[in-house]
C-alpha positions in Angstrom: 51.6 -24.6 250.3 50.6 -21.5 249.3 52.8 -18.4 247.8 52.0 -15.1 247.1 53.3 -12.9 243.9 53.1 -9.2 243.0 52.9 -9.0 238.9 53.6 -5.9 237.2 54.2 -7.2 233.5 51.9 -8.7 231.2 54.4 -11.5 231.3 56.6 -12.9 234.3 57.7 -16.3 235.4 58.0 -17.3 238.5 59.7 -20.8 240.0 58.5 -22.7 243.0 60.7 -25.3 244.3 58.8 -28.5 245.6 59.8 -31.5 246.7 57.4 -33.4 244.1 54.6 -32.3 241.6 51.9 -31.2 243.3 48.4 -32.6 242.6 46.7 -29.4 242.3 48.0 -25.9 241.3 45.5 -23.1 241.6 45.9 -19.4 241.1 44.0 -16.8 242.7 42.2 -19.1 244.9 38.7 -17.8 246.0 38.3 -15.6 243.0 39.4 -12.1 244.4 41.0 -10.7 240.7 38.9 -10.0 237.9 40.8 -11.5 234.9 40.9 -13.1 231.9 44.0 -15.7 232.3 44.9 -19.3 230.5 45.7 -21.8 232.5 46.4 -25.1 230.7 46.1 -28.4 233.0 46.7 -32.0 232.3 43.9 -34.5 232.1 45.1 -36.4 235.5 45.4 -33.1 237.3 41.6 -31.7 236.1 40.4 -35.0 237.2 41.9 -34.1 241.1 40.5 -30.8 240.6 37.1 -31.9 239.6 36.9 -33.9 242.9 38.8 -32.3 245.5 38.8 -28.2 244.9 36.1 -25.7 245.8 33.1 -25.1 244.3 34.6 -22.3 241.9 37.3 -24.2 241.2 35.2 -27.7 240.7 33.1 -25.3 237.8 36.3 -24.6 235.7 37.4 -28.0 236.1 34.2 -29.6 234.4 34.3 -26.7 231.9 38.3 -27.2 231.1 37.5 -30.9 230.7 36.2 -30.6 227.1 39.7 -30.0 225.9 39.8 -33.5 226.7 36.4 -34.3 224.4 37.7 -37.2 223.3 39.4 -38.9 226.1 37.1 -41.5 227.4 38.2 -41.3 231.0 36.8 -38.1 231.5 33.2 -39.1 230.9 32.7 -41.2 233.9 34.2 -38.5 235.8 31.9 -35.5 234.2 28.7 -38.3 234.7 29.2 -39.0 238.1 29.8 -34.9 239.1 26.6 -34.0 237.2 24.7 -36.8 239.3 26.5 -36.1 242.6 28.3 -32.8 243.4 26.6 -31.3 246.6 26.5 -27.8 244.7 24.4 -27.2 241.9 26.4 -24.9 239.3 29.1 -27.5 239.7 26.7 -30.6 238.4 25.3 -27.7 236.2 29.0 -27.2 234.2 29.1 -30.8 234.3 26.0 -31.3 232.5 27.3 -28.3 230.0 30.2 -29.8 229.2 28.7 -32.9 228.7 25.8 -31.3 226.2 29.1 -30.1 224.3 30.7 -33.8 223.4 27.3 -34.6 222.6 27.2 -38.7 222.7 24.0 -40.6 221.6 24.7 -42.8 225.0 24.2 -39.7 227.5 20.7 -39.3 225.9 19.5 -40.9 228.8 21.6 -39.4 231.4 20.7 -36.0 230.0 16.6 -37.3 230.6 18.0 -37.9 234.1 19.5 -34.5 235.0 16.4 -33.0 233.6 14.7 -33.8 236.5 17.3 -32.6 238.9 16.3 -30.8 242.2 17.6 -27.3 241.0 15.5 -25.6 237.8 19.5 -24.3 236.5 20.7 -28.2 236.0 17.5 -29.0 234.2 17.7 -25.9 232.1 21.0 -27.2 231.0 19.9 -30.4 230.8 16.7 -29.8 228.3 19.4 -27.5 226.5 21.7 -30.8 225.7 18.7 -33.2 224.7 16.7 -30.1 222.5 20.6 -30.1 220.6 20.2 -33.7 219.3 17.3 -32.3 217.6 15.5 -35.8 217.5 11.7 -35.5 217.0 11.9 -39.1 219.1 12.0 -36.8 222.5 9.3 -34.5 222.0 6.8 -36.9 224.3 9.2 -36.2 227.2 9.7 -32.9 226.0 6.1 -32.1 226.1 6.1 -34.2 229.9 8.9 -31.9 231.5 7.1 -28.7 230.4 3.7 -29.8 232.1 5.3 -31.0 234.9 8.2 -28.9 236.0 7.7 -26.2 238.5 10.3 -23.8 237.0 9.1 -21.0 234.1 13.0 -21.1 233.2 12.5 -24.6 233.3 9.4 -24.6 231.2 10.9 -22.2 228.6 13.7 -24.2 227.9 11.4 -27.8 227.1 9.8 -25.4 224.8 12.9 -24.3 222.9 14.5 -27.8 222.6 10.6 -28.8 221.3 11.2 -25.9 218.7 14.7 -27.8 217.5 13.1 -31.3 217.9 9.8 -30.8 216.9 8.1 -30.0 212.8 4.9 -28.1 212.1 2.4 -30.2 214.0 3.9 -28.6 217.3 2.6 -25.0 216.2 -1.3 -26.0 217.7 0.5 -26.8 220.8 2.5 -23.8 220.5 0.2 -21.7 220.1 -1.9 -22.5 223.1 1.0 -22.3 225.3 2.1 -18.7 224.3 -1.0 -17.4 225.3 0.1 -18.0 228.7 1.3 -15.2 230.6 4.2 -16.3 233.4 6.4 -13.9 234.7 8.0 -11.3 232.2 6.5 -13.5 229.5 9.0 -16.0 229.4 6.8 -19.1 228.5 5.3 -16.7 225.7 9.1 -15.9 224.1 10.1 -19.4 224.1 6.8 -20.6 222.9 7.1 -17.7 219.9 10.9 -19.0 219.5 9.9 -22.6 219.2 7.3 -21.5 216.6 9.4 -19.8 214.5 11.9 -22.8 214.4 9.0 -25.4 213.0 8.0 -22.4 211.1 11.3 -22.7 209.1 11.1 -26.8 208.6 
């Protein structure tokens, strides 16, 4: 069913009569308005969303999930979009939310999704595991940067390194920003990380 509304107020209400609650409400489907709107959701009917929407709509769903942080059911759901959603910004806001409840058990999962077959999931995914800040991941760390394809990529091992790592990084560190990618982005991060073990 779909209904269309003019609004002319900050505020309005409007009533729709259905014959039962629907699974899924969505407003301004396809993303024509620019706006800034609140839209609260329960937990069963982000979950629906999650699965069943569009890819715009899937996005807000894994994002609106973390209002739901400590509900266990919605990890399983979160895991399995990050792993298997056809589109990648959708397992990308999966893997966001994710890095935001922060769980010791989705260190591995997060190792996972670093090596996922778009460079913007693994950004987000070397994001999550340089939070933990746990000098234990710097090996990997050190593996993704000399083995992914992506600068972005690359940048972002370096900056989790920089949150992970201490003062015997800076050698490293300082090799690597004398490398001169694209619009310096390896160099920044390198300089970045450097000034984080710097500080320790």
């Amino acid at each position: 069913m779909s209904k269309k509304v003019w609004i002319r107020d900050k505020k309005e209400e409007f009533e729709f009569h259905v014959k039962q609650k629907p699974l899924m409400v969505r407003f301004d489907e396809g993303n024509f308005l620019s706006k800034e709107w609140t839209f609260d959701k329960s937990l069963d009917e982000l979950l629906y969303q999650l699965k069943k929407d569009d890819v715009i709509g899937r996005m807000w769903a894994a994002s609106e999930l973390m209002k739901f942080k400590d509900n266990l059911n919605i990890i399983d759901s979160l895991i399995d979009c990050a792993m298997n959603d056809p589109f990648w910004a959708v397992r990308k806001s999966a893997v966001e939310t994710l890095g935001e409840i922060q769980r010791k058990e989705h260190i591995g999962f997060f190792k996972e999704r670093s090596k996922d077959k778009n460079s913007k999931v693994r950004v987000s995914a070397l994001k999550a595991l340089g939070d933990y800040k746990n000098s234990e991941f710097l090996g990997f760390l050190k593996e993704r940067f000399k083995k992914d394809d992506s600068y972005l990529a690359q940048a972002e091992a370096l900056r989790a390194m920089g949150k992970c790592g201490n003062r015997t990084l800076i050698p490293f560190l300082k090799e690597v920003a004398t490398m001169r990618p694209p619009r310096n982005v390896i160099k920044k991060a390198a300089e970045w990380a450097l000034n984080q073990v710097n500080e320790k």
